[in-house]
PLY file of the C-alpha trace (Angstrom):
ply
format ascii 1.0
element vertex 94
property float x
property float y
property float z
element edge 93
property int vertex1
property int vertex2
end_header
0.00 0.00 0.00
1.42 3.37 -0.71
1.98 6.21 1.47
-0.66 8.95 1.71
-0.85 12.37 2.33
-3.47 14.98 3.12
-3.51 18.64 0.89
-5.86 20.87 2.59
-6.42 23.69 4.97
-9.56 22.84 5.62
-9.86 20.62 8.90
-13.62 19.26 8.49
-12.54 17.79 4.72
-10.00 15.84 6.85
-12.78 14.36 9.36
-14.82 13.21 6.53
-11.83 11.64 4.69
-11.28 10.00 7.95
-15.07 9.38 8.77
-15.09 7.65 4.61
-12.17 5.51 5.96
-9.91 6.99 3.10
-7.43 7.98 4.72
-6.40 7.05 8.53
-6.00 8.70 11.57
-2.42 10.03 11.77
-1.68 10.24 8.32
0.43 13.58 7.59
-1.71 16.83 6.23
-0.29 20.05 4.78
-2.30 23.00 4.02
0.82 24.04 0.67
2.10 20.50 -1.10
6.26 20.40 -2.76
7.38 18.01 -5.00
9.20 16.27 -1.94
6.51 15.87 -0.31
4.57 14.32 -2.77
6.27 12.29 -5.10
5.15 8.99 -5.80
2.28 8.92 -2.75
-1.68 8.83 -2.98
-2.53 12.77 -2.11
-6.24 13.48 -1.24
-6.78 16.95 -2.19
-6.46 19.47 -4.87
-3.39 20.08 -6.93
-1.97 22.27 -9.53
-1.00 19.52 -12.73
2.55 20.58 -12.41
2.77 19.27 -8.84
0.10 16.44 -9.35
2.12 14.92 -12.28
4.92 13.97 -9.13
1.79 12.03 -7.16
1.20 8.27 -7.64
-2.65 9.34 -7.78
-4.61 12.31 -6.63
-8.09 11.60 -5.24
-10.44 14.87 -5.19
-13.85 14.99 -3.17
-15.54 17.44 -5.44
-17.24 20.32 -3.17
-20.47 21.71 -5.22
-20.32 25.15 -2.76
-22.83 27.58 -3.31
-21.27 31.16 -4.14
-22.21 32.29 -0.63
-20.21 29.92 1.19
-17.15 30.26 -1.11
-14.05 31.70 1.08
-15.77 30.15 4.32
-14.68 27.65 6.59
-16.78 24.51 6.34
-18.52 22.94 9.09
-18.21 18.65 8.55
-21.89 18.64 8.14
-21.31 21.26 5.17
-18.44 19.19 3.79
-21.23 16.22 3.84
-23.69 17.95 2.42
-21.67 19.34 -0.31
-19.55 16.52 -1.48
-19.59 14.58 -4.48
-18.07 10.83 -4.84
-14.42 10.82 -4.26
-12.49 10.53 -8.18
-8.76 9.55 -8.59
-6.88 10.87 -10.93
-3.12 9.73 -12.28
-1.39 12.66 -13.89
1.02 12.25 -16.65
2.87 14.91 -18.46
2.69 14.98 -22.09
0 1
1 2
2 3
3 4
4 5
5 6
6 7
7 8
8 9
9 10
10 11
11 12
12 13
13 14
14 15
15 16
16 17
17 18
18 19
19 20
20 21
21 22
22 23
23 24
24 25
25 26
26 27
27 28
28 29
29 30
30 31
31 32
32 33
33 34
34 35
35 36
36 37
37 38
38 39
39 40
40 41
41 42
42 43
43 44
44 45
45 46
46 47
47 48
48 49
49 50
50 51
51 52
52 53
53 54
54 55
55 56
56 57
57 58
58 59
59 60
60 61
61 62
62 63
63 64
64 65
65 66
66 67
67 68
68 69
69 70
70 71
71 72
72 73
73 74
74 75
75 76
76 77
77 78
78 79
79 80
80 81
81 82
82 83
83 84
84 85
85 86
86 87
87 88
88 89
89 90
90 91
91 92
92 93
């Protein structure tokens, strides 16, 4: 299994990647990802292509936020409410 990693700075996306059982308890989260820290690991978040190309996979949870909550922290029942299924994505450079 490969090594994952958390990109977010939002802390009720990481309880309901935990509550999903995506990711585990304990595994590292950074609110800014480098191409150290993400090379060749599963990274749950969002990521420009030029770093996600250095991930094994990057697995989104699409948000569908309405314009008035854009900018706002998100309460976990928001997060739930707004989330669509979890997609992976491999990145490859052309």
């Amino acid at each position: 299994m490969r090594e994952s990693i958390v990109v977010t700075r939002h802390p009720a996306l990481v309880q309901y990647l935990i509550e999903l059982g995506l990711v585990p308890e304990g595994t590292p989260i950074v609110a800014h990802a480098t191409v150290d820290f993400i090379m060749g690991k599963d990274v749950y978040g969002v990521l420009p292509l030029r770093l996600a190309v250095h991930a094994a996979r990057v697995i989104e949870v699409p948000l569908d936020i309405p314009a008035e909550l854009r900018g706002k922290e998100l309460s976990l029942e928001q997060v739930k409410k707004y989330a669509g299924e979890p997609q992976a994505y491999t990145v490859r450079r052309a």
